[in-house]
Backbone bond lengths (Angstrom), bond angles and torsions (degrees), N, CA, C in turn:
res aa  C-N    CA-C-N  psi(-1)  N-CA   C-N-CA  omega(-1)  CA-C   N-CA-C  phi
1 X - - - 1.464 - - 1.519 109.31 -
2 X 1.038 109.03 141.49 1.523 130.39 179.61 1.471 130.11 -82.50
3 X 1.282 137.78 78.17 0.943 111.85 -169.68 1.810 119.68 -153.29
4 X 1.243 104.74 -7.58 1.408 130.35 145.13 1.563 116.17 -8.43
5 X 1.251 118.68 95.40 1.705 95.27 172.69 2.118 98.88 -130.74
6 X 0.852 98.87 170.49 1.547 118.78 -170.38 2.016 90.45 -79.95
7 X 1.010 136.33 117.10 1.342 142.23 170.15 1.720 107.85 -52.24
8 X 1.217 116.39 -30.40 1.487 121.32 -165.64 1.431 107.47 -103.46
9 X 0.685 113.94 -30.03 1.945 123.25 -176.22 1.849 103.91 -95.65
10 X 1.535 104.71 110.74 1.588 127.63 167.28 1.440 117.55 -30.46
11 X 1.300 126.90 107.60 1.554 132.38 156.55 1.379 118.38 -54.28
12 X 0.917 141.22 109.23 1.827 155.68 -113.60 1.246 125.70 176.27
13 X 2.241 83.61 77.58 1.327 102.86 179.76 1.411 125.36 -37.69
14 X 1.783 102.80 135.08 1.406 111.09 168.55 1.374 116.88 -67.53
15 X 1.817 120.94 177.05 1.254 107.75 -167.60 1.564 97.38 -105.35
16 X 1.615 117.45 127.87 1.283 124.97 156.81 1.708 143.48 -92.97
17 X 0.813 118.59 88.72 1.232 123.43 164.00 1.651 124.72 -44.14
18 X 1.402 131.19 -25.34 1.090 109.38 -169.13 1.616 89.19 -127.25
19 X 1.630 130.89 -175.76 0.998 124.82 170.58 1.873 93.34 -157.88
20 X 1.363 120.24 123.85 1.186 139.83 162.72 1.738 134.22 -85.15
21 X 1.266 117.25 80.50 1.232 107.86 148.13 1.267 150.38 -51.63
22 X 1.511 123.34 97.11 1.447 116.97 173.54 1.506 118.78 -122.11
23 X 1.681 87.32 128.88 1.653 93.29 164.88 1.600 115.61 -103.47
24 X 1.204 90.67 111.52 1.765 110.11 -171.43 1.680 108.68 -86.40
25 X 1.708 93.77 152.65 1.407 97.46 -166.68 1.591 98.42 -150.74
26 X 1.466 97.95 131.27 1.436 107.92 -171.11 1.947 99.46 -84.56
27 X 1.439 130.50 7.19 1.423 114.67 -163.17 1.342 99.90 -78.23
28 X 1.579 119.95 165.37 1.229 132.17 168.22 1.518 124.92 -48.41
29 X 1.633 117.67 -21.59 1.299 120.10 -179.91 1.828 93.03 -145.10
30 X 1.382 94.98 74.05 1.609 113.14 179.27 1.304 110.66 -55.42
31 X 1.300 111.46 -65.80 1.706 129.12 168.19 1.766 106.37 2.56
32 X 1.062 81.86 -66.14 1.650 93.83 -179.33 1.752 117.13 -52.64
33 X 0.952 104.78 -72.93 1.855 103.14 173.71 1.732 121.45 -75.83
34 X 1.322 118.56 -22.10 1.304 140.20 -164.44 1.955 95.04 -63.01
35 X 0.910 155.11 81.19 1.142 166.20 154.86 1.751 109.67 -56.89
36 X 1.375 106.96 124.60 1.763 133.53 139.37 1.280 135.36 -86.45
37 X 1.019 140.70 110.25 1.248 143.40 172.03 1.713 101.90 -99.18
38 X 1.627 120.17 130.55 1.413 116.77 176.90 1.838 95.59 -114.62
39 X 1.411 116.80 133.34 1.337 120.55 -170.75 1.795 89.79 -133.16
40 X 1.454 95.94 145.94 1.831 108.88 -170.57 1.681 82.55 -107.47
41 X 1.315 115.11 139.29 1.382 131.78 156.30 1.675 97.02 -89.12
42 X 1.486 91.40 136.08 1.584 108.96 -173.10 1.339 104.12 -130.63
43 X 1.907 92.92 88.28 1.687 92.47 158.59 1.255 159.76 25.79
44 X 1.242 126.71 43.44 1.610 118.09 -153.63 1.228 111.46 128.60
45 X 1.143 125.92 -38.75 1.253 138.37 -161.68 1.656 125.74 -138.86
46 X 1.525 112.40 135.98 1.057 139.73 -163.22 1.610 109.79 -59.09
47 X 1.582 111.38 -25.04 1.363 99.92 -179.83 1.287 129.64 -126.02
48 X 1.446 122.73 123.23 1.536 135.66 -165.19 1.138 123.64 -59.52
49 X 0.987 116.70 -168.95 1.809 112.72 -172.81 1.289 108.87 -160.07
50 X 1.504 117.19 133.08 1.593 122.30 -157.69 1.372 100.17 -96.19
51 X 1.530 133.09 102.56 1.253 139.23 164.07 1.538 131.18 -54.11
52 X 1.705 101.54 -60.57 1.479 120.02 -171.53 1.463 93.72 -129.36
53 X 1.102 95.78 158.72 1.720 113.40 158.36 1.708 123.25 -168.05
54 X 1.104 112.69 104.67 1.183 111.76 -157.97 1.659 99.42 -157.47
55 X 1.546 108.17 158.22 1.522 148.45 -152.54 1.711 83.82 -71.46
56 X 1.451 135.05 141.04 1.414 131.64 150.06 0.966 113.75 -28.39
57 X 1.674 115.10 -65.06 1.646 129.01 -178.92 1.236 116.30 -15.53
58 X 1.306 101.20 -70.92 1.579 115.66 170.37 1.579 120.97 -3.55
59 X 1.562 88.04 -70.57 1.619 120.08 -172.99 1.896 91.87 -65.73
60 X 0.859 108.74 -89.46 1.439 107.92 -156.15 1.382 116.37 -48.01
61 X 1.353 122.22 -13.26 1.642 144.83 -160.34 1.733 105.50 51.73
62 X 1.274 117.15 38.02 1.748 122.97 167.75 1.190 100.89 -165.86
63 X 1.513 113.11 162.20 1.183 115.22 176.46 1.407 129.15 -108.15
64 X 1.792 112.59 24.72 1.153 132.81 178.02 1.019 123.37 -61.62
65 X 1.213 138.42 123.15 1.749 140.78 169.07 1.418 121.69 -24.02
66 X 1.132 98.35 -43.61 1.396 120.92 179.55 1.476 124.70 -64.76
67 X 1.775 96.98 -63.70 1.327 95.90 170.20 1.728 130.66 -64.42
68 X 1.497 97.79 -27.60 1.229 115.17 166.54 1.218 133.20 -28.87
69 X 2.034 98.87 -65.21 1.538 94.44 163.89 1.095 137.62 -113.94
70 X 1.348 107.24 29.84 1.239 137.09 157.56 1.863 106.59 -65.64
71 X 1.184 122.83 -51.99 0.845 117.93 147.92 1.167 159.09 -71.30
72 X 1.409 115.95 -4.38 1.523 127.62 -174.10 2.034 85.53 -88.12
73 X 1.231 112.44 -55.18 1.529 115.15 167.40 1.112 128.06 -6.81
74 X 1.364 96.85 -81.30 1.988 131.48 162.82 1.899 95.21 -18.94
75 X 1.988 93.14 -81.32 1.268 96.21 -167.38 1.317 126.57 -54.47
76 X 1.357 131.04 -37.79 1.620 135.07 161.80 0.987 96.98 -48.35
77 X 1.098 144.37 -41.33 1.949 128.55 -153.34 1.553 83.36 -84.72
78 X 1.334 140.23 -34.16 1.275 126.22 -154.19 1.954 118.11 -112.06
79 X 1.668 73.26 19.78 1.680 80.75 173.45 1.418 136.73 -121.66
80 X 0.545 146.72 96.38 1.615 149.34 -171.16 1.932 136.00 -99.33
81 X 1.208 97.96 153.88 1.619 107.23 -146.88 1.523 112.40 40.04
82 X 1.887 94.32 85.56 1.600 101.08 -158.53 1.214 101.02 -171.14
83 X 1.832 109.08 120.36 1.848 120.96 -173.67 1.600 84.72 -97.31
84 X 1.388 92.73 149.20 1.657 117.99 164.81 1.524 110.36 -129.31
85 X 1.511 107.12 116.67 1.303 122.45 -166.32 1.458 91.97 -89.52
86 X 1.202 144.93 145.94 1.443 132.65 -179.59 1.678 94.53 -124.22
87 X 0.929 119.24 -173.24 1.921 130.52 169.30 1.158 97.11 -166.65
88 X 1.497 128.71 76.55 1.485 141.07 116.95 1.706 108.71 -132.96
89 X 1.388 101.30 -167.62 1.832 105.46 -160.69 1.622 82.65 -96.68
90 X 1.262 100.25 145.80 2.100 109.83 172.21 1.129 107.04 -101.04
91 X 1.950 140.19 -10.80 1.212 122.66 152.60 1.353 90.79 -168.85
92 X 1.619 110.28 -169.94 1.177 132.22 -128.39 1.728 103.69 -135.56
93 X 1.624 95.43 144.61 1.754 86.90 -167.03 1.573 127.74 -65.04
94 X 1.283 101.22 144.35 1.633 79.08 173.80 1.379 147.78 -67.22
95 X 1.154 98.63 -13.24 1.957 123.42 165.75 1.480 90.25 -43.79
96 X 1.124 155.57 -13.27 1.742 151.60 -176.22 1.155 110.70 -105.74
97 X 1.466 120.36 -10.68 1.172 115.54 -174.50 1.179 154.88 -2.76
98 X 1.487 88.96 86.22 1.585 125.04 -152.83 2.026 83.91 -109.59
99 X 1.188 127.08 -0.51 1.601 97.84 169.80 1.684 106.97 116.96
100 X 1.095 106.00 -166.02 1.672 119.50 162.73 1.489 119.36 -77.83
101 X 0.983 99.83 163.49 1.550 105.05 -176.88 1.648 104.39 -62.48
102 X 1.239 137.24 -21.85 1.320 126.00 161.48 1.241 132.60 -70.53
103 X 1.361 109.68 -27.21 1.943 124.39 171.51 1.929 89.07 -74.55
104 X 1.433 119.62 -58.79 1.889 98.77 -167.80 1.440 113.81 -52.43
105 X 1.946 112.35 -41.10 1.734 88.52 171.34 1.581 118.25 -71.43
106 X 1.526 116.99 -22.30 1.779 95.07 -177.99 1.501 111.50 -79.60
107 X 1.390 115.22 18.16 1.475 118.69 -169.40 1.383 85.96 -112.58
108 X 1.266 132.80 -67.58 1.777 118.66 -163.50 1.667 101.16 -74.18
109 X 1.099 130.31 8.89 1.456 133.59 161.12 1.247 109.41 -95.67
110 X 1.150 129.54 -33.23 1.386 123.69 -176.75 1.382 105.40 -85.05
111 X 1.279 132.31 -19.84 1.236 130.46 173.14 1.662 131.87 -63.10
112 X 1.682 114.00 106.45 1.223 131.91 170.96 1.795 127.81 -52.54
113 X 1.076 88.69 51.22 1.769 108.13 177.56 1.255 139.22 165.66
114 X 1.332 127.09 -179.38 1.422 97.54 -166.47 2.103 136.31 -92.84
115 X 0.818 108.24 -126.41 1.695 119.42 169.09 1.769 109.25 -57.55
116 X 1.148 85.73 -49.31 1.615 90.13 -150.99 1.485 104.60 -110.90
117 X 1.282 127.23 16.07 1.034 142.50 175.57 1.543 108.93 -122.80
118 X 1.090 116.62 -27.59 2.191 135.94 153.16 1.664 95.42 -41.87
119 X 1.890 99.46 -67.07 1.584 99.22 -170.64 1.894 101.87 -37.44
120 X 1.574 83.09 -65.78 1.679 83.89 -152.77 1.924 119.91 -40.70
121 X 1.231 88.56 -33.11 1.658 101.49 170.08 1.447 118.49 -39.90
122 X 1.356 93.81 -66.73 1.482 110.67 -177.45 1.546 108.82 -73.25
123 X 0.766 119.06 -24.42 1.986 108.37 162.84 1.543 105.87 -84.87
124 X 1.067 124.90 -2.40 1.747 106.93 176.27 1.567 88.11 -112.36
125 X 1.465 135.60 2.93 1.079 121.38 166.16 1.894 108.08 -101.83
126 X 1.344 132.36 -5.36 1.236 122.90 156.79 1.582 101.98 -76.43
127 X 1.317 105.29 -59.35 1.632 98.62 -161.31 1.766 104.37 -39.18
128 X 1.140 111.48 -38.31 1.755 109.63 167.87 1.729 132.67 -47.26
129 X 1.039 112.66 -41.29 1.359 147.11 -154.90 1.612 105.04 -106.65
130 X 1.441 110.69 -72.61 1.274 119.84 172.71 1.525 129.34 -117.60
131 X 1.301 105.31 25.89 1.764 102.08 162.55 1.101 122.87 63.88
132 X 1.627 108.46 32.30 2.206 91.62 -161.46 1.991 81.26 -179.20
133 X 1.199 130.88 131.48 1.313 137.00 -175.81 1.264 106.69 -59.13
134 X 1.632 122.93 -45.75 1.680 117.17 -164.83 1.604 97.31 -133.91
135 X 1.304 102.25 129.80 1.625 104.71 160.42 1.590 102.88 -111.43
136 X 1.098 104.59 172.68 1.677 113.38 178.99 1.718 105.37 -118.46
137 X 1.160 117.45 153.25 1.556 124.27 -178.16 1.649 100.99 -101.66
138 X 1.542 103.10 140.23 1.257 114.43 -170.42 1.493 104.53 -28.36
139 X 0.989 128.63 -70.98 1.551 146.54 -159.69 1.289 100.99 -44.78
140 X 1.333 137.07 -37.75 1.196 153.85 -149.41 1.483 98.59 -83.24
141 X 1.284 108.29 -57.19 1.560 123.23 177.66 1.535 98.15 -67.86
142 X 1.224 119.85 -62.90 1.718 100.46 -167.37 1.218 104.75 -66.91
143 X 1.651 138.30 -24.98 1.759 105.72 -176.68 1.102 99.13 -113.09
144 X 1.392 151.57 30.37 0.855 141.99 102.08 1.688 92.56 137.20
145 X 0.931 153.84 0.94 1.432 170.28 -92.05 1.707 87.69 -98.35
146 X 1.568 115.24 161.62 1.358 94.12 -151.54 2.031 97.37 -103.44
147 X 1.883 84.33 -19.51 2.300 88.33 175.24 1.688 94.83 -120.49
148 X 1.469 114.52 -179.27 1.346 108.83 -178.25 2.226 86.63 -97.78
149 X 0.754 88.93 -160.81 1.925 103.69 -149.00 1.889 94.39 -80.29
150 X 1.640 122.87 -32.05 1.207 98.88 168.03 1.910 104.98 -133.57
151 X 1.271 100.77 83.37 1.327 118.26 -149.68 1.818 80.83 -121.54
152 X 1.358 117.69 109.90 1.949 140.91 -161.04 1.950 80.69 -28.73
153 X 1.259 133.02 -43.51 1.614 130.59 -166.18 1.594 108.69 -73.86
154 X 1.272 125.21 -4.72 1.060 115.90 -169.38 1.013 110.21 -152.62
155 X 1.603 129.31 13.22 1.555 111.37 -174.97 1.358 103.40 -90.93
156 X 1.251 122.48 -19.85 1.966 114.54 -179.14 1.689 96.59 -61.32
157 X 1.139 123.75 -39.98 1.412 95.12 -174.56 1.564 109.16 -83.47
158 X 1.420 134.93 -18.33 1.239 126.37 170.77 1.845 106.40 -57.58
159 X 1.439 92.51 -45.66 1.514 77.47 -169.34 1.405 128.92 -76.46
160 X 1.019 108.01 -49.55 1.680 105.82 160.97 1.547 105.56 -71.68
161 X 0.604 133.65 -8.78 1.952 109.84 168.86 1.655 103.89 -74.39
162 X 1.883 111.95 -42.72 1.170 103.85 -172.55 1.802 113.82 -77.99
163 X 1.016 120.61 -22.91 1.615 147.19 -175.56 1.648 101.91 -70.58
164 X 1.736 118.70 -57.82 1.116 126.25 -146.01 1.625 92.78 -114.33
165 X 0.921 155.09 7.18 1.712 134.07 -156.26 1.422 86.57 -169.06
166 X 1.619 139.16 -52.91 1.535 136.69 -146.39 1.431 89.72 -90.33
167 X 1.300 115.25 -64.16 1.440 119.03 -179.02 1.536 141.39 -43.91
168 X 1.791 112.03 -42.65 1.331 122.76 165.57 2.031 94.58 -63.38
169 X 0.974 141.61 -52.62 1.443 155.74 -143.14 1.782 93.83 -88.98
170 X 1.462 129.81 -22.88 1.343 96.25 -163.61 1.795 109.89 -95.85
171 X 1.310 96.10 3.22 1.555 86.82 173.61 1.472 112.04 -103.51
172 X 1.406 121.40 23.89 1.467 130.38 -175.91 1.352 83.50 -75.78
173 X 1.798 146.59 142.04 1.211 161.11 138.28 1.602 90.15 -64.35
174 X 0.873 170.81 58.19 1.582 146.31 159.07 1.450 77.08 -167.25
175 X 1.650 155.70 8.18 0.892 149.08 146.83 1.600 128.43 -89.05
176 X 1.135 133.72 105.38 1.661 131.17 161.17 1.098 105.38 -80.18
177 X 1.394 120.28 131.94 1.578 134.80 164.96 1.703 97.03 -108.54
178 X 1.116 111.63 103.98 1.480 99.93 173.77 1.872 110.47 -82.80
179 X 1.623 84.89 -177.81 1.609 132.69 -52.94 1.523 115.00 -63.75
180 X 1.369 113.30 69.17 1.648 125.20 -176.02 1.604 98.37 -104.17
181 X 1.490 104.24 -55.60 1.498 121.94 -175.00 1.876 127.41 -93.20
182 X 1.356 83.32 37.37 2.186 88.27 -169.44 1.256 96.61 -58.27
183 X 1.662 127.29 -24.12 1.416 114.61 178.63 1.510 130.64 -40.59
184 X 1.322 99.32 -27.04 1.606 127.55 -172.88 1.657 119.22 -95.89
185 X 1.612 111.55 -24.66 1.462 112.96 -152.86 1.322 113.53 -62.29
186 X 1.442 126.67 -27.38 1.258 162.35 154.97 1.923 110.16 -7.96
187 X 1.251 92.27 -77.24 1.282 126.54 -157.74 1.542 98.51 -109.15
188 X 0.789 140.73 -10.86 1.982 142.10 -147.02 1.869 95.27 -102.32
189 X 1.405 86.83 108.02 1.623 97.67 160.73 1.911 127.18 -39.25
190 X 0.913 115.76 -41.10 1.544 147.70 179.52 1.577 121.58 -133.39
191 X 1.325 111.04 115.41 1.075 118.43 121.50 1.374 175.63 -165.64
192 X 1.585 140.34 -140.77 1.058 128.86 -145.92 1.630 111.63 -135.26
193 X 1.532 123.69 103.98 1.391 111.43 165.84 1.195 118.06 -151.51
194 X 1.807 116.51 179.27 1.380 103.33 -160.03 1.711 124.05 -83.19
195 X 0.722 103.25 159.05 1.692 121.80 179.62 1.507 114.53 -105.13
196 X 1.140 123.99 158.24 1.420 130.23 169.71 1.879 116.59 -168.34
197 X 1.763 104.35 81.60 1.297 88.31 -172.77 1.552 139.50 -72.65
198 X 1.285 116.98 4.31 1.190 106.68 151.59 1.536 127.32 -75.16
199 X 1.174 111.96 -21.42 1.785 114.87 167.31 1.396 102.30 -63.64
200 X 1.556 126.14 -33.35 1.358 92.98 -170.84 1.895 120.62 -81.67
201 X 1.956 87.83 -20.96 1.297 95.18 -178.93 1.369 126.77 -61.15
202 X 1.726 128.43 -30.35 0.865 159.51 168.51 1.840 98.38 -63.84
203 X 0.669 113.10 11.46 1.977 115.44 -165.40 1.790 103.07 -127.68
204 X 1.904 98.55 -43.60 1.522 116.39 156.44 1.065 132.23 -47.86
205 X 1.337 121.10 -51.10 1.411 157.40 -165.45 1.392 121.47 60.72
206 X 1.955 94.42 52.68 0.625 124.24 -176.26 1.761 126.97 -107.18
207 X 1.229 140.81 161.38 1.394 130.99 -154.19 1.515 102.75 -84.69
208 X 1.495 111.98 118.77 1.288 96.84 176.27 1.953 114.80 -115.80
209 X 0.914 100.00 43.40 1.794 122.27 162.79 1.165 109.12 -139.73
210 X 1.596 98.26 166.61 1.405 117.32 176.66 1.567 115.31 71.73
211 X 1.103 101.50 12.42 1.970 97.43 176.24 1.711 106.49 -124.97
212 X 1.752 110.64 21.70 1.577 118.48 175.28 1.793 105.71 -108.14
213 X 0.830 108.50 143.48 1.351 107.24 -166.80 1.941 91.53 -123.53
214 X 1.286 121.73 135.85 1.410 120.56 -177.64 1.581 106.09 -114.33
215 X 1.634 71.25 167.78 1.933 84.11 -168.41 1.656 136.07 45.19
216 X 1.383 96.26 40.79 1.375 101.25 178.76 1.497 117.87 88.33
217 X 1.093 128.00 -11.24 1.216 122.91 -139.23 1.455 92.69 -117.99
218 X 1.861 108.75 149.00 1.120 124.87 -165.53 1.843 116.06 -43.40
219 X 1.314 123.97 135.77 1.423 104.61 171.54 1.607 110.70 -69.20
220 X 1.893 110.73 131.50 1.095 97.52 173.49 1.750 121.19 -83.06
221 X 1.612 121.06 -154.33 1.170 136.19 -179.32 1.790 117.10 -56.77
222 X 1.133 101.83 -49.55 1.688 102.04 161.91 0.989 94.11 -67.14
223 X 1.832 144.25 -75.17 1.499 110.40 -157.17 1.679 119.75 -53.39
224 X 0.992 113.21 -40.29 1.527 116.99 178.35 1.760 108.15 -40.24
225 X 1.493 109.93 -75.80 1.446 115.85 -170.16 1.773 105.30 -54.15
226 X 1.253 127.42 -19.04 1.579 129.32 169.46 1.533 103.29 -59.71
227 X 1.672 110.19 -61.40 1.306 128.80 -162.46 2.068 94.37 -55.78
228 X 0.957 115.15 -54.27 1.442 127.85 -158.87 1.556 84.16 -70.79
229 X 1.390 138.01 -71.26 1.600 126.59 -170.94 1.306 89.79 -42.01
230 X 1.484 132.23 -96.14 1.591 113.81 -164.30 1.260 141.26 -69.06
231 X 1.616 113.54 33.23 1.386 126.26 141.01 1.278 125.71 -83.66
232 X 1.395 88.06 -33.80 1.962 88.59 169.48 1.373 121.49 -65.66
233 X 1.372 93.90 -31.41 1.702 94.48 173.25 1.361 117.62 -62.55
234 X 1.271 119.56 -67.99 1.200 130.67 -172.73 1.420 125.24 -67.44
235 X 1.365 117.75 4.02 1.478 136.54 147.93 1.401 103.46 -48.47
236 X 0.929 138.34 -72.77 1.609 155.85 152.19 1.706 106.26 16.30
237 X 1.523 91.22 -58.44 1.905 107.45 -174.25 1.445 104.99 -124.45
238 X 1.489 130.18 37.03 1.231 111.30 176.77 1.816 103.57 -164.40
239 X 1.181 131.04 120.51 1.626 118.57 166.65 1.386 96.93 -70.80
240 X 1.379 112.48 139.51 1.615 132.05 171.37 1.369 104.85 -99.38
241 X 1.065 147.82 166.47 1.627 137.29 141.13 1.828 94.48 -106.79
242 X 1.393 108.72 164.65 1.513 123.19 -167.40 1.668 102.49 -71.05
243 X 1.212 116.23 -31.33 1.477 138.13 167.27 1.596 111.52 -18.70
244 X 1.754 100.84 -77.02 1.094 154.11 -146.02 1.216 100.37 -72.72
245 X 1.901 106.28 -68.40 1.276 129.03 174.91 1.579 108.07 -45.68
246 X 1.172 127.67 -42.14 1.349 111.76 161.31 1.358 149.63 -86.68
247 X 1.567 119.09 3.66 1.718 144.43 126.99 1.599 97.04 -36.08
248 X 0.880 125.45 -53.24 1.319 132.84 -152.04 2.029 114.33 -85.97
249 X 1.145 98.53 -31.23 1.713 111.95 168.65 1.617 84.37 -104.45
250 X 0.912 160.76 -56.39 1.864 140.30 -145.66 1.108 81.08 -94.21
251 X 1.859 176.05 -125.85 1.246 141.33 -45.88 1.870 95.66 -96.65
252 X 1.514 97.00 122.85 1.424 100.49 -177.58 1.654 129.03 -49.05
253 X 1.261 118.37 -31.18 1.459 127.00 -165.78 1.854 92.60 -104.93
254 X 1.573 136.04 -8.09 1.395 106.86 -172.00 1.530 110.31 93.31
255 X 1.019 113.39 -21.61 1.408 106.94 -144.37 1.768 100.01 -69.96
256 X 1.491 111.06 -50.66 1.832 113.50 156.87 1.299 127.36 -33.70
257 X 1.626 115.60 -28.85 1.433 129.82 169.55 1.549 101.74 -56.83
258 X 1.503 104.72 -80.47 1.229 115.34 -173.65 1.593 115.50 -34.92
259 X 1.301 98.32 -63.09 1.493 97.36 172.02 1.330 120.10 -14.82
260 X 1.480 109.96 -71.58 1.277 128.49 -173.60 1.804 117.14 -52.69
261 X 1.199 108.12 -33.86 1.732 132.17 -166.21 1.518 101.66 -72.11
262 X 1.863 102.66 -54.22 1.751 113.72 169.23 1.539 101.48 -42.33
263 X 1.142 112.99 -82.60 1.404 106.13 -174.51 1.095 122.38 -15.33
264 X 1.225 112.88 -105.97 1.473 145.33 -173.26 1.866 107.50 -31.72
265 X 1.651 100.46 -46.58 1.298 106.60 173.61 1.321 144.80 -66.67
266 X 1.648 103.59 -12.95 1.406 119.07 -165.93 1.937 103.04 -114.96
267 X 1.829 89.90 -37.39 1.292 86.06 171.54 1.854 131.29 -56.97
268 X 1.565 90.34 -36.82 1.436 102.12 161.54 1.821 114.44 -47.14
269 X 0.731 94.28 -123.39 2.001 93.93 163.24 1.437 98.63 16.23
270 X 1.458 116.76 -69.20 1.832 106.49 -159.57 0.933 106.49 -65.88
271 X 1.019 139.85 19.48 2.067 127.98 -144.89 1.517 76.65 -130.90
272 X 1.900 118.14 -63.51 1.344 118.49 -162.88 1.668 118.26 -89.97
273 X 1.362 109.35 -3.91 1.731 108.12 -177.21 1.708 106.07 -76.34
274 X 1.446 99.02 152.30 1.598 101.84 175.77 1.674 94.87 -101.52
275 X 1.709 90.81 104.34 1.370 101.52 171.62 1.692 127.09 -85.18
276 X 1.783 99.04 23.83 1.661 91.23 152.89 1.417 98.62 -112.34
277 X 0.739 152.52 20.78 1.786 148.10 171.82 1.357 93.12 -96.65
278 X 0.953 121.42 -38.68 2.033 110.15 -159.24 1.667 89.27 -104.08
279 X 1.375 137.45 -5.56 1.317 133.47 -177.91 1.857 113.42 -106.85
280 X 1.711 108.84 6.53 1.181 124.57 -175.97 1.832 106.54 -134.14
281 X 0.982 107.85 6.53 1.464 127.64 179.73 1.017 125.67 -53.82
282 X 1.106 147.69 110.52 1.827 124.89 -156.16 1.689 92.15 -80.00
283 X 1.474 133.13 2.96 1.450 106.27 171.13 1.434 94.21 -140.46
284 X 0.945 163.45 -74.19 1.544 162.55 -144.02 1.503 101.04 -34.01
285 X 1.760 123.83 -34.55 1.687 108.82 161.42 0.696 143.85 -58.80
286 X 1.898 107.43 -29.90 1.509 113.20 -171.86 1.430 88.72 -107.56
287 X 1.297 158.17 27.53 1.162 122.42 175.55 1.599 94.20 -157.91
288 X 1.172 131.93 -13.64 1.400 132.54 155.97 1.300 108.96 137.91
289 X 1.679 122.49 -177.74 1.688 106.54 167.14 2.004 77.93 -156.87
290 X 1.801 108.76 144.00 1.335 105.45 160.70 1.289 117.05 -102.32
291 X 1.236 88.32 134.56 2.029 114.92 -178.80 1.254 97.10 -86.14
292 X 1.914 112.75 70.32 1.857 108.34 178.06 1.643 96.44 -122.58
């Protein structure tokens, strides 16, 4: 792993052209909720432009977990001058002390079972360590993240995001996964870090409930008037087409929203964070930092 940088010599973003929103989803038939948003960086100027937006499925032509990120993989490996906003956690606190960020992926890879049986692991390995079922990782607390990283709502996407997508990707040299890999950020064709759009909405001061609609089912009238306040916002930093804008009020769960929010939200952050403070951090390497 890569990640070595000189304390005195400037981290000096590469140039991106494209910017990726994903709202990632650990379910068995991800395809379905797993959302892309493709946004064009426009030259000169502060505000992006919404190209694509579309279901994983799409991409993989199934809506299998598997194939899913099997394919989201593919596509990172095959993209260049290109941020990947992700929306799951990229590692795990160190109160578990499970190691560097290279021991937590050979640890949730080496692990003989599934999602939710990972959680349980990892809470009978704090209660060991630290006396208490869930701790939260710094990052978690400052942007405000809404569960801690293997909290029963969120560990399928920790674990297969970190198992299935972080892991094939972290020995790519032309890949940075921040901030694990700043060794690379430099020089790195692509890259890759986490997202969390309710941190960014909460950063907006903007509403971040009431615009998810469950079980399939149509978003109603409160979700709508939620969806419409933070379109107006995000007009601000993003061309919509009228198209789009309505993917964006009809997708029942949000999840196309989000999409869109990763983007725009994280890209912000990367542009303005001082990425030698958070790349010299005694914890944001080993345990993650969100780019919301």
């Amino acid at each position: 792993m890569v990640n070595a940088i000189d304390p005195a010599a400037p981290l000096i973003m590469p140039w991106i052209s494209t910017v990726y929103g994903v709202d990632f989803s650990g379910a068995a038939e991800s395809g379905k909720t797993a959302w892309c948003a493709t946004l064009d960086v426009q030259g000169g100027s502060d505000v992006l432009r919404l190209v694509d937006l579309k279901p994983l499925g799409k991409w993989a032509g199934c809506d299998s977990r598997d194939a899913v990120c099997g394919e989201l993989v593919r596509r990172i490996q095959d993209s260049h001058e290109a941020y990947w906003a992700i929306d799951f956690p990229f590692g795990l606190p160190v109160e578990l002390q499970l190691g560097g960020w290279d021991e937590q992926l050979q640890h949730v890879a080496a692990f003989d079972g599934d999602a939710k049986q990972y959680g349980r692991k990892l809470v009978a390995i704090t209660q060991q360590y630290a006396h208490q079922m869930h701790v939260r990782r710094r990052t978690d607390t400052e942007t405000k993240t809404p569960f801690d990283c293997y909290h029963y709502r969120i560990i399928y996407q920790t674990f297969h995001g970190m198992r299935d997508v972080l892991r094939p990707l972290s020995t790519d040299v032309d890949t940075a996964i921040l901030p694990f890999t700043y060794g690379r950020f430099s020089a790195a064709r692509r890259i890759i870090a986490e997202a969390c759009p309710s941190s960014s909405l909460k950063r907006w001061g903007l509403p971040y409930q009431r615009y998810k609609q469950s079980a399939g089912r149509p978003p109603g009238r409160e979700h709508r008037k939620v969806r419409r306040q933070i379109l107006a916002e995000l007009s601000q930093w993003v061309e919509l087409s009228d198209y789009r804008k309505r993917i964006l009020l009809s997708d029942p769960g949000g999840d196309a929203l989000d999409a869109v929010i990763a983007g725009v939200g994280s890209w912000q952050t990367l542009r303005l964070i001082d990425h030698q403070t958070i790349a010299t951090d005694d914890r944001y390497p080993l345990e993650g930092f969100v780019y919301a």
